[in-house]
C-alpha positions in Angstrom: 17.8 0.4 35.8 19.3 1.2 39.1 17.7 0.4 42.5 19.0 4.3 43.8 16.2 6.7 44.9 15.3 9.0 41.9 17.2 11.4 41.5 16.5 14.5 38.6 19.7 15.0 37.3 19.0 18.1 33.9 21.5 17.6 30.5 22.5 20.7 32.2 22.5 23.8 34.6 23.6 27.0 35.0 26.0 27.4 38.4 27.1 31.0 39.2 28.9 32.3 42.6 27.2 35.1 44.4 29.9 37.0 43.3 29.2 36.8 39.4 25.7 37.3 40.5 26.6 40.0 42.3 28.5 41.7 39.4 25.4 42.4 37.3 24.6 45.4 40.1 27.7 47.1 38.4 25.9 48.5 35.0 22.3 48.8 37.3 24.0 50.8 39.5 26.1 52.5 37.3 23.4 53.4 34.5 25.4 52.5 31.7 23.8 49.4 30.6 24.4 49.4 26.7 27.7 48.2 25.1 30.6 50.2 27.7 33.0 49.2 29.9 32.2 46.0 31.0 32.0 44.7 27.1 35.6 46.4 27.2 36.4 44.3 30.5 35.1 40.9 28.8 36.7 41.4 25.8 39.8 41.9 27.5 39.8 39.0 29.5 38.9 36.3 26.4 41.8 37.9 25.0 43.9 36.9 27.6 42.4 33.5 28.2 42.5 32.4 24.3 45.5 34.1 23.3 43.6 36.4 20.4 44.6 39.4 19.3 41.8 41.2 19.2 38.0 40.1 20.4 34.6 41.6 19.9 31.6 40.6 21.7 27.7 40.8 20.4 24.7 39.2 21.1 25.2 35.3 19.7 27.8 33.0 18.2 24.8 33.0 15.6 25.9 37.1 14.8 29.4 36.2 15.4 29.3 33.8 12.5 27.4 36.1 10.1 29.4 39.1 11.1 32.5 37.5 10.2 30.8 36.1 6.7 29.5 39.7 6.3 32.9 40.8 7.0 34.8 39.2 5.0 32.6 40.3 1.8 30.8 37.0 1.5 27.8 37.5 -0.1 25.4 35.8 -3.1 26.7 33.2 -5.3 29.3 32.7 -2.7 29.6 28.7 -1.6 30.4 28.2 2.3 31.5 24.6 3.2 29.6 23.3 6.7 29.5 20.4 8.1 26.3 18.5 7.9 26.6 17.1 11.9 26.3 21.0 13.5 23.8 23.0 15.0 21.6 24.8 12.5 23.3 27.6 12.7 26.0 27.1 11.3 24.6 26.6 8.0 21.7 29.6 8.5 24.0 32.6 8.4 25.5 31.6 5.2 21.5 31.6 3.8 20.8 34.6 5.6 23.9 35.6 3.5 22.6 35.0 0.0 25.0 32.2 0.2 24.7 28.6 -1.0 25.8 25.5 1.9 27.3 22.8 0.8 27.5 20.5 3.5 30.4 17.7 3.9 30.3 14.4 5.7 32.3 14.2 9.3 34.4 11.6 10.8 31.7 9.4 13.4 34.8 8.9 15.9 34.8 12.6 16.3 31.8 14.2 15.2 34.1 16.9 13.4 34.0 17.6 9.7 36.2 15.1 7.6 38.8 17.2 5.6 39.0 14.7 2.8 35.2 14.8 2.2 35.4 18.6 2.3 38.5 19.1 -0.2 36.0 17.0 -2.3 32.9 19.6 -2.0 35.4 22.6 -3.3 34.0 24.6 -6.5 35.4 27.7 -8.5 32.6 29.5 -6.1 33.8 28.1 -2.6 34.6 31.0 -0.7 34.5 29.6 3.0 34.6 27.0 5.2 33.1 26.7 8.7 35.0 24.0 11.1 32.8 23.2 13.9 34.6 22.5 17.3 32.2 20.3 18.6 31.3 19.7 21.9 34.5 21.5 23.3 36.7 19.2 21.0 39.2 20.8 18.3 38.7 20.0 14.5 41.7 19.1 12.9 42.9 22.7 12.4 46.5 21.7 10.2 44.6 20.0 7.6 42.2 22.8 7.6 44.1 25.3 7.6 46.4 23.6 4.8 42.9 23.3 2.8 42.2 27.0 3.1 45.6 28.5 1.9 45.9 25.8 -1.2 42.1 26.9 -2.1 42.7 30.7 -1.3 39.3 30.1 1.4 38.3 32.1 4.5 38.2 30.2 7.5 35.5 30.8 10.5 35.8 28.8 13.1 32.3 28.4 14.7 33.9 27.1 18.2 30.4 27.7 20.5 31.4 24.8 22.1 34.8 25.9 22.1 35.7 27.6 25.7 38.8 25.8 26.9 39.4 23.5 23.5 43.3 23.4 22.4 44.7 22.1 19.2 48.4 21.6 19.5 48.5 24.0 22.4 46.7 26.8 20.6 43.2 27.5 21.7 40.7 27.2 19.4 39.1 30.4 17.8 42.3 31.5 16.9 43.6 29.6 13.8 41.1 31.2 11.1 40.0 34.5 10.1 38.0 34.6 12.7 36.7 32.7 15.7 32.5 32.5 17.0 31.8 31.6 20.4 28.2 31.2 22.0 27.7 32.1 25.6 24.4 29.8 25.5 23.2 28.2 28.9 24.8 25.1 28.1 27.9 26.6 27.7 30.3 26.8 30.3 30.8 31.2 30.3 27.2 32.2 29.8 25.6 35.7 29.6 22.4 34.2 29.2 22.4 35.1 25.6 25.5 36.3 23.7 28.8 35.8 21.2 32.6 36.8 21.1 34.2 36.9 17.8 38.4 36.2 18.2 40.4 37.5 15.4 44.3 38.2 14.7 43.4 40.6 11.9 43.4 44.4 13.5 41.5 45.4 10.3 39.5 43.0 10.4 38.4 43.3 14.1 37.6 47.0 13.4 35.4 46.3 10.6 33.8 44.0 13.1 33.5 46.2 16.0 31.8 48.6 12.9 29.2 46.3 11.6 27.6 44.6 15.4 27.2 48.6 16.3 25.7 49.8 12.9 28.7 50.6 11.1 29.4 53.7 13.4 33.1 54.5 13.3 32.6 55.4 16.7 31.1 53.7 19.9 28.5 55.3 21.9 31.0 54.9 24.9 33.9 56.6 23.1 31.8 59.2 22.0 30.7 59.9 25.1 33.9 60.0 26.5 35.6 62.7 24.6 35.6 65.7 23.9 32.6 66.4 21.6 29.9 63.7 23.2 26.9 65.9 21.4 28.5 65.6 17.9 27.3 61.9 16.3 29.6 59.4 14.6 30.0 58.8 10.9 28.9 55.3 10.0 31.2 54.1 6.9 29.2 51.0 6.7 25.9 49.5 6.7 25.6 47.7 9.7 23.7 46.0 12.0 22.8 45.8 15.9 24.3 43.0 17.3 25.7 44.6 20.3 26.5 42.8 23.9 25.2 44.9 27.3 27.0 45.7 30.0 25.0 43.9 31.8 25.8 40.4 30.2 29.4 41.2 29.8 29.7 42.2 33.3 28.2 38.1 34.5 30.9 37.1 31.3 34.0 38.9 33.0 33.3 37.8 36.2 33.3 34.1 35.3 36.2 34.6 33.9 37.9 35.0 36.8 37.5 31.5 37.2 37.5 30.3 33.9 40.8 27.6 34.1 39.0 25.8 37.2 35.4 25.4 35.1 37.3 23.8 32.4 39.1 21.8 35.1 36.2 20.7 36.8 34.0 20.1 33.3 37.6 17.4 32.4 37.5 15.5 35.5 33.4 15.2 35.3 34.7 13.7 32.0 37.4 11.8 33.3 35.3 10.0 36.3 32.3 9.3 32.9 35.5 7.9 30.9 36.5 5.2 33.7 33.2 3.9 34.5 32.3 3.1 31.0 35.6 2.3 29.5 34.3 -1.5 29.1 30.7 -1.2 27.8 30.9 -2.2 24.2 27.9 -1.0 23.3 28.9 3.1 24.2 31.5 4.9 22.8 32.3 7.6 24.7 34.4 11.1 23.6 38.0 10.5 22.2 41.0 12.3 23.1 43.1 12.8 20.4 47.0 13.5 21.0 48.1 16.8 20.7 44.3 18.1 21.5 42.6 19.4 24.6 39.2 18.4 25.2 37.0 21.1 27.1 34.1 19.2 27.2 31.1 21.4 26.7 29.2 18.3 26.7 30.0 14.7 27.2 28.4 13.1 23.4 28.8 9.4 23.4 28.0 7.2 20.6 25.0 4.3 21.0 26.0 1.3 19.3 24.8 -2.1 20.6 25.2 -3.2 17.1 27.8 -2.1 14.4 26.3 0.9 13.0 26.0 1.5 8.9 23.4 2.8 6.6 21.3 -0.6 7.1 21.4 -0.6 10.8 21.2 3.3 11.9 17.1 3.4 11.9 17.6 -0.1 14.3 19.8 1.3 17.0 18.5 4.7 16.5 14.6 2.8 17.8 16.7 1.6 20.6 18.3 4.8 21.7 15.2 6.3 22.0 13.7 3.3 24.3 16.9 3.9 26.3 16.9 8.2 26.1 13.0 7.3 27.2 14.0 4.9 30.5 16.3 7.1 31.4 14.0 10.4 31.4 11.4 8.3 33.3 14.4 7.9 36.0 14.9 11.3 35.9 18.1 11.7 34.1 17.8 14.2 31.1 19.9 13.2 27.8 20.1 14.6 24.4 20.8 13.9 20.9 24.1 15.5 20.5 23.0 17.6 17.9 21.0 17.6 14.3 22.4 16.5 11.0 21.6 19.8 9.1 21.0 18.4 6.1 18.2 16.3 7.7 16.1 19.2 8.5 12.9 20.6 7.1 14.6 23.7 4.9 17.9 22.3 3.9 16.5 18.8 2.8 13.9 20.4 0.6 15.7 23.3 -0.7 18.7 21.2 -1.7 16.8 17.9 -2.3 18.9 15.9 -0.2 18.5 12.2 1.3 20.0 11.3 5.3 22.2 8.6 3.6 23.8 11.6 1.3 25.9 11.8 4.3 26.0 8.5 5.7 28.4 9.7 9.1 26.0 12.8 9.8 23.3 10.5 9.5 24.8 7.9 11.9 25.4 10.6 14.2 22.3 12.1 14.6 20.4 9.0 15.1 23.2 7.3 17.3 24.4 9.8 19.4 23.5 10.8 22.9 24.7 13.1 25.4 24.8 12.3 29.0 24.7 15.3 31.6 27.9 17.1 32.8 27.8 20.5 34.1 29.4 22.5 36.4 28.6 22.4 39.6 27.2 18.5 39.1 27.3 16.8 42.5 28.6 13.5 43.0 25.8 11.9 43.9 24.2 13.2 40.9 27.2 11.7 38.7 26.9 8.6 40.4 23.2 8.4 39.5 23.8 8.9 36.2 26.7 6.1 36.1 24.8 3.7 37.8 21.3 3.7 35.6 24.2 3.9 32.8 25.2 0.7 33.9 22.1 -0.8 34.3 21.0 -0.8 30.8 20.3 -4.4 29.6 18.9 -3.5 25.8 
């Protein structure tokens, strides 16, 4: 490992300006702290900045995905196609759904879902399928999307990681029926907690905005601005509460005022990763497909200091620990880059299902780690990170 002084460098960390601290004062101030104007603002603003028609915010990317399932009219018997490298999630609100997941294999030199396997997993009862943008890089949206209209399938684009990701110039979110996005920590806009849902479908973003408030026809905010505030709304549809603050939204909009130069700093964090380990054998680090832009909500590399298959995955994956443990003990926080689904607990019982049953997921989730990139991440804390990088011997 490196001789440099220790350094604790975290997988990641939130970095706001006084400013977007600042902004939160707005709804205290104000007393409106519920879903209002600052939701409005927000909502506004992604619009802008991903090219949607219409967007609707609420309280995860987790409710952004079941709200647009819900939406749509899936519902039980219905079959969703997920892919089985993706945070649980993903696969959750189609159970929570009365749905059944049927998970498809990905591609290991992108992490995203593998269209051929998918087209393969299609029944008479596939109603949906959920393309993960992982880490900030597009799926393969044309074949996707091609898939979707020859099947007759919804499309939900769970793009958490998705702030800033382009495929062919068109921003991700904005392909399918509708688009999720997570405004987690970790991701590069965060409320703390909290979703936007992108959609071109006017209908269906009304049906949307009905179901995270209830199913009220009307907002409180609406209500309360016209004529008749004392007389309550008519609720045409069983809904939920999945409704963002004013207070969130109001941190959300004012990061968005700097929203192009996050992405550009998160790319040339990338970049400066990309250069230093562009001749270790042994790491593969993100690609960068033509015609797609990368907005790296994390930087997930593959560990391979052998060729890695079905026979050699529990190997490398002992070795990847060793090395996630070395480099913890130097301070430097890494991370699997996410769970094969179909690993876990619930769905490997419920379906009966074996880690080789999808031999990339499985590769990935024993073979993958993520190295720390953030925004605000100091040189010196890169540099630490590149040099213990460096350093490893096996």
């Amino acid at each position: 490992m490196s001789s440099s002084v220790k350094m604790n460098v975290p997988i990641a960390r939130t970095n706001l300006t006084e400013a977007e601290i600042q902004s939160v004062l707005g709804p205290l101030r104000s007393g409106w702290l519920v879903q209002g104007p600052k939701v409005r603002e927000f909502e506004e603003k992604w619009s802008a900045f991903t090219g949607a028609r219409y967007s609707i915010a609420v309280t995860s990317c987790t409710t952004a995905l079941h709200l647009s399932l819900a939406a749509l009219g899936f519902g039980p018997g219905d079959e969703a196609i997920v892919p089985a490298f993706t945070w649980i999630a993903t696969a959750n609100v189609v159970e929570h759904l009365g749905g059944k997941v049927v998970f498809c294999d990905i591609d290991l030199n992108t992490f995203n879902l593998d269209v051929n396997n998918a087209a393969r997993k299609i029944t008479p009862r596939t109603k949906a399928i959920l393309p993960v943008h992982l880490f900030g890089l597009s799926a393969d949206m044309g074949p996707v999307m091609e898939l979707a209209r020859k099947h007759n399938l919804w499309v939900v684009e769970d793009a958490a990681c998705g702030f800033g990701s382009t495929y062919q110039g068109q921003h991700v979110g904005t392909f399918g029926d509708t688009g999720c996005f997570s405004f987690h920590p970790r991701k590069a806009i965060t409320t703390g907690e909290g979703g936007m849902i992108t959609t071109q479908s006017e209908a269906l973003a009304e049906k949307l905005r009905r179901l995270r408030d209830h199913g009220a026809a009307m907002t409180d905010l609406q209500r309360h601005m016209g004529a008749r505030p004392y007389l309550l709304a008519d609720h045409p549809d069983a809904g939920y509460n999945q409704r963002m603050t004013d207070l969130q939204a109001a941190l959300g909009a004012a990061q968005m005022d700097r929203a192009q130069a996050i992405i550009d700093e998160r790319r040339r964090l990338a970049a400066v990763y990309d250069q230093a380990f562009a001749k270790l054998p042994w790491l593969k680090t993100p690609v960068h497909p033509e015609g797609y832009g990368h907005g790296f909500q994390s930087y997930p590399c593959l560990f391979q200091p052998e060729p890695i298959d079905t026979q050699s995955v529990k190997r490398v994956n002992a070795k990847r620990n060793e090395w996630m443990d070395r480099l913890q003990r130097a301070g430097i926080s890494t991370r699997p880059a996410t769970h094969a689904v179909h690993m876990l607990t619930f769905y490997r019982e419920k379906y009966d299902l074996q880690p080789a049953d999808f031999p990339m997921a499985f590769a990935a989730n024993d073979c993958s780690i993520s190295l720390p990139l953030f925004h605000g991440m100091t040189e010196a804390e890169q540099q630490y990170v590149i040099e213990n990088v460096l350093g490893y011997s096996g």
